[in-house]
MIKOLKOL-593749 format. One line per 8 residues: number of its first residue (from 0); their letters; for each residue x, y, z of C-alpha. Coordinates in steps of 0.02 Angstrom, whole numbers, plus 50000, padded with zeros to 5 digits. Layout:
! MIKOLKOL-593749
NUM> A> X:Y:Z  ... $
This chain:
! MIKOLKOL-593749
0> XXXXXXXX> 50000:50000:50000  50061:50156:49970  50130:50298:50100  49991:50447:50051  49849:50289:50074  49899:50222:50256  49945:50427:50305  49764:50461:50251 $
8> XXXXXXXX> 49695:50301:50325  49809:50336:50495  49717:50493:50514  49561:50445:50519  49576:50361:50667  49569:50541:50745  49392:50506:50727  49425:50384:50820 $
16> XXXXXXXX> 49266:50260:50871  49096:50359:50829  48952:50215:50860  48805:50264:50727  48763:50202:50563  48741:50371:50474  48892:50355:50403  48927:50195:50368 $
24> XXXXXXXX> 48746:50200:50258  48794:50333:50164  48951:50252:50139  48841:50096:50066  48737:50194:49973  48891:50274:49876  48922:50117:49839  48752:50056:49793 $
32> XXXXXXXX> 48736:49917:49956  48848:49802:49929  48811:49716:50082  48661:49661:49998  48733:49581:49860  48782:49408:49926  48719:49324:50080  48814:49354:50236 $
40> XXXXXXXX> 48831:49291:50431  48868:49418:50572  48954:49383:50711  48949:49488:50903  49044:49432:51042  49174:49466:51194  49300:49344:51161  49284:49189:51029 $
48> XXXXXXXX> 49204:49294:50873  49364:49301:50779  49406:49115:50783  49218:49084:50756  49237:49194:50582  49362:49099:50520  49312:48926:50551  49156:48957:50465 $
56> XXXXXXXX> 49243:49052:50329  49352:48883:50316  49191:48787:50298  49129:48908:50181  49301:48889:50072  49301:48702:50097  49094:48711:50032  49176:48767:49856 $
64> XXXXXXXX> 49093:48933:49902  49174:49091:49856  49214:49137:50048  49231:49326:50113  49281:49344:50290  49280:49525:50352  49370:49537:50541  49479:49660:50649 $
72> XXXXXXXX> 49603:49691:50691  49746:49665:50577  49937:49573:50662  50054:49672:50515  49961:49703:50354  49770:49808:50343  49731:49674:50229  49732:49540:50339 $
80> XXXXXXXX> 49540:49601:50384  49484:49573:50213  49513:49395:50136  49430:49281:50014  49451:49086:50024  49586:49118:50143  49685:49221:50063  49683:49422:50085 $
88> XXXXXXXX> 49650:49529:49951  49763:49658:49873  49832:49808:49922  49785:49888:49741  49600:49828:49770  49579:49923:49926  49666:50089:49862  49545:50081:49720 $
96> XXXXXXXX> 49393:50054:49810  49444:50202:49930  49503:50295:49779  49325:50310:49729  49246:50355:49876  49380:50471:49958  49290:50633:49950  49134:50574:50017 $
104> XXXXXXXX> 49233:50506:50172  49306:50679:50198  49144:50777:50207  49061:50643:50291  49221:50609:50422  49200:50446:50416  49295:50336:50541  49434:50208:50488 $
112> XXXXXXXX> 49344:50077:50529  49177:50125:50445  49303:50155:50290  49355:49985:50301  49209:49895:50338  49133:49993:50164  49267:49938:50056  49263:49767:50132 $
120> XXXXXXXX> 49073:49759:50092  49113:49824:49894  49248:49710:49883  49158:49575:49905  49018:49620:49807  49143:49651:49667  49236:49487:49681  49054:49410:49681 $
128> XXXXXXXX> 49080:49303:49847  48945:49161:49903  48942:49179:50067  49032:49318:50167  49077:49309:50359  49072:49466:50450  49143:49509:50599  49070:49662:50726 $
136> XXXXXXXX> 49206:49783:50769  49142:49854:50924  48968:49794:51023  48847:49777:50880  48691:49876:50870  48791:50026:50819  48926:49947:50761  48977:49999:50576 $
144> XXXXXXXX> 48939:49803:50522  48755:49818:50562  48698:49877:50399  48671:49680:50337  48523:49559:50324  48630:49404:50364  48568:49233:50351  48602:49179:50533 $
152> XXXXXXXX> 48662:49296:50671  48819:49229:50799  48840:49307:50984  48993:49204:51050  49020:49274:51196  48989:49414:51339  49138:49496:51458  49185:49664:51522 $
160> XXXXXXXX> 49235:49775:51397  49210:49931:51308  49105:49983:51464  49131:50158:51402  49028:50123:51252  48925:49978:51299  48873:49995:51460  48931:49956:51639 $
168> XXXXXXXX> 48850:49763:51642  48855:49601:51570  48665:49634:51546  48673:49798:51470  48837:49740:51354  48727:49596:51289  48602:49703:51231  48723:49798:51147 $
176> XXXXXXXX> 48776:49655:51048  48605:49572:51042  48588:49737:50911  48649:49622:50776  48494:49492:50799  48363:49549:50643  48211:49500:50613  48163:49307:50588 $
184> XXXXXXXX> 48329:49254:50578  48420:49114:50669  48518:49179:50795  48673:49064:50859  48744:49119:51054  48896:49054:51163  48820:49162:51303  48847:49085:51475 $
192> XXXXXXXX> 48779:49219:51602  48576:49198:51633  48580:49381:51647  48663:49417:51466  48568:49281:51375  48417:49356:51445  48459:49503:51351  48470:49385:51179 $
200> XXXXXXXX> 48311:49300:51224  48226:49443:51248  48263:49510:51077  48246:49365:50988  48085:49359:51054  48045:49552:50987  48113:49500:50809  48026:49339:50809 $
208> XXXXXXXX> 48208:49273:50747  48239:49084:50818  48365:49062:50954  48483:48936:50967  48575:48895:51146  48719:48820:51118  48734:48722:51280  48552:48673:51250 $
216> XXXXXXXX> 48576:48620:51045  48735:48509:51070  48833:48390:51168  48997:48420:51141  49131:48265:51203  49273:48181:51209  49378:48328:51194  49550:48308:51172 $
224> XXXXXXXX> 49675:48443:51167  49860:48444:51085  49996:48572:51078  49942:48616:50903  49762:48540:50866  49603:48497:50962  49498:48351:50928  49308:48320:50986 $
232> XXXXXXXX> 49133:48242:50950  48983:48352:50940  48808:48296:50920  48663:48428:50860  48489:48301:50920  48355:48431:50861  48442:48428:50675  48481:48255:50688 $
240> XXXXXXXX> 48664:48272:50632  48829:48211:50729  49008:48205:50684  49140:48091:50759  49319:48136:50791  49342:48312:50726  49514:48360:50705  49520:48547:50711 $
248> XXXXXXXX> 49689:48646:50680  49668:48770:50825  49689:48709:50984  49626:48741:51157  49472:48685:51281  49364:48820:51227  49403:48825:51036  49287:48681:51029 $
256> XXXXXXXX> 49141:48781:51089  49199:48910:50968  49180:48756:50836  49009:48690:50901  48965:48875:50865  49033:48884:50680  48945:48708:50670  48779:48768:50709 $
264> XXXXXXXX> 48789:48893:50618  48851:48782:50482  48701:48678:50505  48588:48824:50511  48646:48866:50318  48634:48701:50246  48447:48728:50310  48450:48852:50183 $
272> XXXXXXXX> 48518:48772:50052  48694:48786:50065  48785:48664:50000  48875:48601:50188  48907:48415:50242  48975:48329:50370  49129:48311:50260  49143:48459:50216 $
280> XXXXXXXX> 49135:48550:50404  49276:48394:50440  49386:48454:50299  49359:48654:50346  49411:48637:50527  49537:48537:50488  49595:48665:50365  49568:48824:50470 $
288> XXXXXXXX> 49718:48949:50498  49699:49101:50633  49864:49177:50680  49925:49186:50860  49798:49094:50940  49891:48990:51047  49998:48966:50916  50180:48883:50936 $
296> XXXXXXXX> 50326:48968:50853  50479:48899:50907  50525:48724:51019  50676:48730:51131  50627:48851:51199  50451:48834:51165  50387:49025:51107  50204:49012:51107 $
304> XXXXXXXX> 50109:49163:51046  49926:49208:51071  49826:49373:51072  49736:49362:51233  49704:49559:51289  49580:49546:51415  49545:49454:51576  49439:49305:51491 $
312> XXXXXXXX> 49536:49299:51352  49708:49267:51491  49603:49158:51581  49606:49024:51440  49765:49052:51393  49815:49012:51584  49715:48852:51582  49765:48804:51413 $
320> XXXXXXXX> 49962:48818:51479  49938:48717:51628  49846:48596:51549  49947:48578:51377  50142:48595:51423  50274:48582:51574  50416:48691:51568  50567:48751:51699 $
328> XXXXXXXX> 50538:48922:51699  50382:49032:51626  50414:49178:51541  50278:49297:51490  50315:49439:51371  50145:49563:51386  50088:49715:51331  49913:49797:51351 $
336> XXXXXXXX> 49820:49935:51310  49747:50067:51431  49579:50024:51423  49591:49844:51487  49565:49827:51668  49736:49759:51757  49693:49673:51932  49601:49528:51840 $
344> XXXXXXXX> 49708:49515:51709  49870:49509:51811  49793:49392:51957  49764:49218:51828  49921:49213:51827  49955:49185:52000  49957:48964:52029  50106:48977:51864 $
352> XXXXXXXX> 50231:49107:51944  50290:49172:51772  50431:49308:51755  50355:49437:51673  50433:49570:51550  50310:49684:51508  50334:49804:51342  50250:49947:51276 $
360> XXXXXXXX> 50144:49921:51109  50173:50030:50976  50006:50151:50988  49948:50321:51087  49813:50209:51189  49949:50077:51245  49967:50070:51428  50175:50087:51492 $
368> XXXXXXXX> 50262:49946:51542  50335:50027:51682  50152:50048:51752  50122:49859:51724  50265:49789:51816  50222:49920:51936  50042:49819:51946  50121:49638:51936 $
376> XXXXXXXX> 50270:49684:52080  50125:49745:52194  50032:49578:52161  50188:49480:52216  50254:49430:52043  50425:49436:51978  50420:49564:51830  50538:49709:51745 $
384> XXXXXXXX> 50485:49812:51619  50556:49834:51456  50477:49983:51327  50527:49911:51165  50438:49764:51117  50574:49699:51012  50700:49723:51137  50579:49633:51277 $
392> XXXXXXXX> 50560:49500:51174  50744:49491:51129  50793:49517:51339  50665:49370:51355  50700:49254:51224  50901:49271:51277  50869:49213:51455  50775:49065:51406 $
400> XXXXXXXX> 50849:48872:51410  50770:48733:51324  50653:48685:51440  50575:48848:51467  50410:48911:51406  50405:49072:51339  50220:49169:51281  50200:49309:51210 $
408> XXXXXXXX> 50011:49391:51257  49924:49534:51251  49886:49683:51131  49882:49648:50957  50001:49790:50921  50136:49720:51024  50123:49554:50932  50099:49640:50754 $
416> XXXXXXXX> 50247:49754:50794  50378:49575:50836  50313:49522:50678  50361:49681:50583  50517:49669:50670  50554:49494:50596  50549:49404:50793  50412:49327:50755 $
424> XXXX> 50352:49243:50582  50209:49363:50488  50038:49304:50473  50024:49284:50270 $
């Protein structure tokens, strides 16, 4: 991409995030609705919706559809949001589409992410996809994604977050996402909390649009989970489908939730008349790729990488270490950004005793190291702090042996930035 596109494209995150669909319909309109064009599946959630999107994108390619998946945000490249059977699209496509439509996102100010999620939609609708998987930025009823009539709405999960924007409960958060759910159509949720899925229940009921539980749809066993894949048997009674022994590529405990839920859905579309088997969901999960998710880099020492940046998100990352690996000594290179509350992030770590090295990601809303080891010191943990990430990563990697275990967690700026930085391998 060129330097005069990502300088205009960096400054329209002064906008920073405006929730509203004025915009973003304008935006569509310029480009005569593209979202319309092809038939789509939106996805809402805390924690989960990425990996979600891409399993059911892989099940999508592995269908023989023409498979858009639409997430955020990017490790290295701005194209990594945008892909099509895996693979994502040019730079030279993007700077045309926003070629064409740069004035009107001057007068209208128009946010980077509304910009994106527009020439995602026209993108798509130019490369004439099947089926395109869209991911919600932020929350979901105003989110710049809700402009769609999907085919089957996803709500993977509900946390703590955003609580400047969506609200100060789980309750008031999942009716933030629950903004996504349309009229009469199947909606998919992961939601745990009787108070959240109240929320979902509540407006499914409104819409008259089907609700699907997944605790109460499938039964989801013998799960067994591998360094670097995750196999399980999940059986959907009310559709009268099962599959044995699925071998997916991500791995963790709760990526097989995240499955059941892109299997649903799955379901849900061949309902409709998509062409998706049992083979074919086999063949897409075994297929799927989603950068640092757990993902192993390097043995001796073991560098595992994975972009948990909030308390749930650490929380399975913490249970998937314990369970997965043994090591000497832990090492945990982290960075966060100032809008994630520390205490519970900081406090699952506390049955591993890791030596922390905390680093500074590369952005204005990036919360200093110093303050973190500050935070992780006063919580009884061994940690230093180190600005750069590429020279915490370096201090850290250098005072590993071959036993150790070292992860690198947090922001995805810190990881994008040791991948720009050649530490660790890019995405695509």
């Amino acid at each position: 991409m060129s330097k005069e596109t990502q300088r205009f494209l960096d400054s329209l995150g002064f906008f920073g995030w405006q929730l509203g669909l004025e915009r973003i319909e304008k935006l569509c309109e310029f480009f005569g609705q593209p979202q319309h064009k092809y038939p789509t599946v939106h996805i809402a959630g805390t924690n989960g919706k990425g990996s979600t999107a891409a399993m059911l994108a892989a099940i999508g390619k592995a269908a023989g559809l023409r498979t858009g998946l639409y997430t955020s945000p990017h490790l290295v490249h701005l194209n990594e949001r945008i892909q099509i059977d895996g693979t994502p699209v040019s730079f030279q496509e993007i700077e045309e589409t926003l070629r064409s439509c740069r004035p009107l996102v001057e007068s209208l100010q128009a946010t980077y992410f509304e910009v994106i999620t527009a020439i995602a939609f026209e993108i798509f609708a130019q490369r004439q996809v099947d089926l395109a998987i869209i991911e919600t930025g932020l929350g979901g009823r105003l989110d710049a994604t809700n402009v769609m009539q999907p085919e089957v709405t996803i709500i993977t999960s509900i946390g703590l977050e955003h609580q400047t924007y969506l609200g100060r409960t789980l309750a008031q958060i999942a009716g933030e996402k629950a903004g996504i759910i349309k009229k009469g159509v199947p909606c998919v949720s992961g939601i745990r909390q009787k108070a959240a899925q109240a929320k979902v229940l509540e407006q499914c009921r409104n819409l008259n649009a089907p609700c699907y539980d997944l605790r109460e749809q499938s039964q989801i066993n013998k799960i067994e989970v591998h360094p670097t894949s995750l196999r399980f048997t999940i059986q959907l009674p009310n559709f009268n489908f099962a599959l044995t022994d699925i071998d997916c590529a991500l791995t963790g405990r709760h990526q097989a939730n995240n499955a059941g839920l892109a299997i649903l859905a799955a379901v849900l579309l061949r309902e409709k008349n998509f062409a998706i088997t049992a083979d074919v969901i086999h063949r897409g999960l075994q297929t799927i790729y989603w950068p640092a998710r757990l993902q192993i880099e390097q043995q001796q020492p073991t560098v595992l990488v994975d972009a948990a940046h909030n308390a749930d998100g650490m929380r399975v990352l913490v249970r998937h270490l314990a369970e997965t690996f043994s090591w000497k000594r832990l090492l945990v290179v982290m960075g966060l950004l100032e809008d994630k509350m520390l205490p519970p992030i900081l406090k699952v770590w506390k049955n591993l005793r890791p030596h922390f090295v905390f680093a500074t990601p590369p952005t204005d809303r990036a919360r200093p190291a110093a303050q973190l080891a500050k935070a992780a010191k006063a919580l009884g943990f061994v940690a230093e702090a180190v600005d750069s990430p590429a020279a915490a990563f370096t201090h850290a990697r250098a005072d590993c042996g071959d036993d150790d275990l070292l992860c690198v967690t947090g922001s995805h700026y810190l990881i994008g930035e040791l991948m720009k930085e050649n530490l660790l391998p890019a995405p695509y």
